[in-house]
C-alpha positions as CSV (number, residue, x, y, z in Angstrom):
1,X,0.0,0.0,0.0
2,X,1.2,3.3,-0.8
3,X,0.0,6.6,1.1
4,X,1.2,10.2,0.5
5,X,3.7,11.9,3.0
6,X,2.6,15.5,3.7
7,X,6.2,17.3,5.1
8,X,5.9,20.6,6.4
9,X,2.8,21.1,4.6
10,X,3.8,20.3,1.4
11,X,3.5,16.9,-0.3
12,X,7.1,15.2,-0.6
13,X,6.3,11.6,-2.7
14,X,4.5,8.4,-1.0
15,X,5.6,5.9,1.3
16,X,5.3,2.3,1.2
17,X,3.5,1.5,4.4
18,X,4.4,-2.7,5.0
19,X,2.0,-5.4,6.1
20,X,4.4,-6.5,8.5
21,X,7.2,-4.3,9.3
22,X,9.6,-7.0,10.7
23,X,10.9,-8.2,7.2
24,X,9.9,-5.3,4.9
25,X,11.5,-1.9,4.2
26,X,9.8,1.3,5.5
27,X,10.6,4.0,2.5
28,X,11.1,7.5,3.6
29,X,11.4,10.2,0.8
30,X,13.5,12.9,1.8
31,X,14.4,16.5,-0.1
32,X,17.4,16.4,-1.7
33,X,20.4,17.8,-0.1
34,X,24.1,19.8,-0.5
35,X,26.5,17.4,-1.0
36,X,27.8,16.2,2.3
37,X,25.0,17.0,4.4
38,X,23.2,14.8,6.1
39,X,19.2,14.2,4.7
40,X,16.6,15.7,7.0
41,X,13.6,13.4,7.9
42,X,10.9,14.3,10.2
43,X,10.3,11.9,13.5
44,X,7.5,12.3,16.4
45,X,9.0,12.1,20.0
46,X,7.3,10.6,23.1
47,X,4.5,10.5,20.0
48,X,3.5,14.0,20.6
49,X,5.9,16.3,19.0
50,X,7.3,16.5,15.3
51,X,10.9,17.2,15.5
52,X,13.3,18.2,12.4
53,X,16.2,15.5,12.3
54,X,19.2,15.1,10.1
55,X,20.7,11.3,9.7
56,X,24.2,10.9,11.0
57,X,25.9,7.3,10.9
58,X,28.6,8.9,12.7
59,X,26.9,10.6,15.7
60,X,26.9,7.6,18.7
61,X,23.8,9.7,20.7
62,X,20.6,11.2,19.2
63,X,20.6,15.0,20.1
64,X,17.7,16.7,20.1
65,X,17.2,20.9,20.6
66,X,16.8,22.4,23.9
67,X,13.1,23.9,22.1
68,X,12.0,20.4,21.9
69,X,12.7,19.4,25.1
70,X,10.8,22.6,26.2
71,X,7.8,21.7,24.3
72,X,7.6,17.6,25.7
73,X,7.8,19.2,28.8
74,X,11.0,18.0,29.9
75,X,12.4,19.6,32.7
76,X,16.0,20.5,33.1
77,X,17.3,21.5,36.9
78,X,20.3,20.9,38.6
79,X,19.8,17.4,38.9
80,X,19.8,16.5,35.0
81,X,22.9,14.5,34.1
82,X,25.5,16.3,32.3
83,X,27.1,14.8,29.4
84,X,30.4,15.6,27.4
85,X,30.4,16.0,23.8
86,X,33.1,15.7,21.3
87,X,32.4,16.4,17.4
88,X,34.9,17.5,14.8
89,X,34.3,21.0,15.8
90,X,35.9,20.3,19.3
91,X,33.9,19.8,22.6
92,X,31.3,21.3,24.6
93,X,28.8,20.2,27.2
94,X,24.9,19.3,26.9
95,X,22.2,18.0,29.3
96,X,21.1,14.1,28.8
97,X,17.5,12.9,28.8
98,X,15.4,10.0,28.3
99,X,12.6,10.1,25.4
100,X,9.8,7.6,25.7
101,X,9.7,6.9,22.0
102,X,11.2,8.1,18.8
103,X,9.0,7.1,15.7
104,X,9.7,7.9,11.9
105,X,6.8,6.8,9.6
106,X,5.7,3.8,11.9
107,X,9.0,2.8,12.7
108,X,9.8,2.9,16.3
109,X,12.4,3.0,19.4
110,X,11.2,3.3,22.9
111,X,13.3,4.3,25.8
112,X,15.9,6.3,24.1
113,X,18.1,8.3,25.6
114,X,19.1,11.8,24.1
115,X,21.5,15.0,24.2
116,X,19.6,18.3,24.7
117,X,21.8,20.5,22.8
118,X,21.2,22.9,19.9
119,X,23.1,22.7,16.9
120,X,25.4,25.7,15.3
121,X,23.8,25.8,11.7
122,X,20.1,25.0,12.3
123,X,19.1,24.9,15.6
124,X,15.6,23.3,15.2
125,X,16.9,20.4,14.0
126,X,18.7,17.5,15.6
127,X,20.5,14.3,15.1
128,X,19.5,11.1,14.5
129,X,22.6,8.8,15.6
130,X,22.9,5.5,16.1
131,X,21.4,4.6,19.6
132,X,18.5,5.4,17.2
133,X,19.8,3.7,13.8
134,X,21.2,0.4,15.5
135,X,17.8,-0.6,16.0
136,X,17.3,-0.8,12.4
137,X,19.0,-1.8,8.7
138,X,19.8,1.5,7.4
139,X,19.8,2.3,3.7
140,X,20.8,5.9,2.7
141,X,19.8,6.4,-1.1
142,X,21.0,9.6,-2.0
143,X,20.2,9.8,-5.5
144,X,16.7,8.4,-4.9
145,X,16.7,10.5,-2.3
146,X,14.9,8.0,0.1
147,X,16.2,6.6,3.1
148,X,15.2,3.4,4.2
149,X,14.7,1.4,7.6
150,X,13.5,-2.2,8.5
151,X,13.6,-3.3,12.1
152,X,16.0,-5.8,12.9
């Protein structure tokens, strides 16, 4: 069955919905993108609030922005773990959380744990990173521009 995928309002292609999820690929069209950035894909968290993410393979945690954790209602006080980061751009520190669920187009992880931390060039967004991916098989299409997931 194929259903149409409304992104930010506008339509962005259809998505193969499976009968059973276990052993089939979930498609998930995303706009194309500069070459070397990561695609951007939509997910809902603790399934009440759509959140901008970009796929990295290369990012161990899922960091989300501190305006999402603000809008689930997490709260952040002294007693909030404090994490250290380390990218290519150097180091910093960030707050950890736990989500109740991350879901992409029926495809989902529970109990997840993530970094509250907004990022440099696009501060609604975050990262999807592979606490998030290893639950799946991952296949980044580029030219297709469609990244797929089955659950493992």
């Amino acid at each position: 069955m194929r259903v149409p995928v409304q992104t930010g309002g506008t339509r962005t292609g259809a998505v193969h919905v499976p009968t059973r999820a276990s052993s089939t690929w979930q498609l998930i069209p995303y706009p194309p993108t500069e070459k070397g950035r990561e695609p951007p894909v939509y997910a809902v968290l603790n399934k009440s609030y759509r959140q901008k993410f970009f796929i990295d393979t290369g990012a161990t945690t899922t960091i989300i922005p501190a305006a999402a954790a603000a809008a689930l209602g997490i709260r952040i006080d002294d007693t909030t773990p404090v994490v250290g980061l380390q990218g290519v751009a150097g180091s910093d520190l960030a707050y950890q959380v736990r989500l109740e669920s991350i879901e992409i187009e029926r495809q989902t992880v529970f109990d997840i744990r993530a970094i509250v931390y907004d990022l440099g060039e696009d501060e609604n967004a975050g990262l999807l990173g592979n606490d998030f991916l290893q639950s799946f098989q991952v296949d980044l299409d580029s030219i297709k521009g469609v990244l797929k997931l089955r659950k493992r």
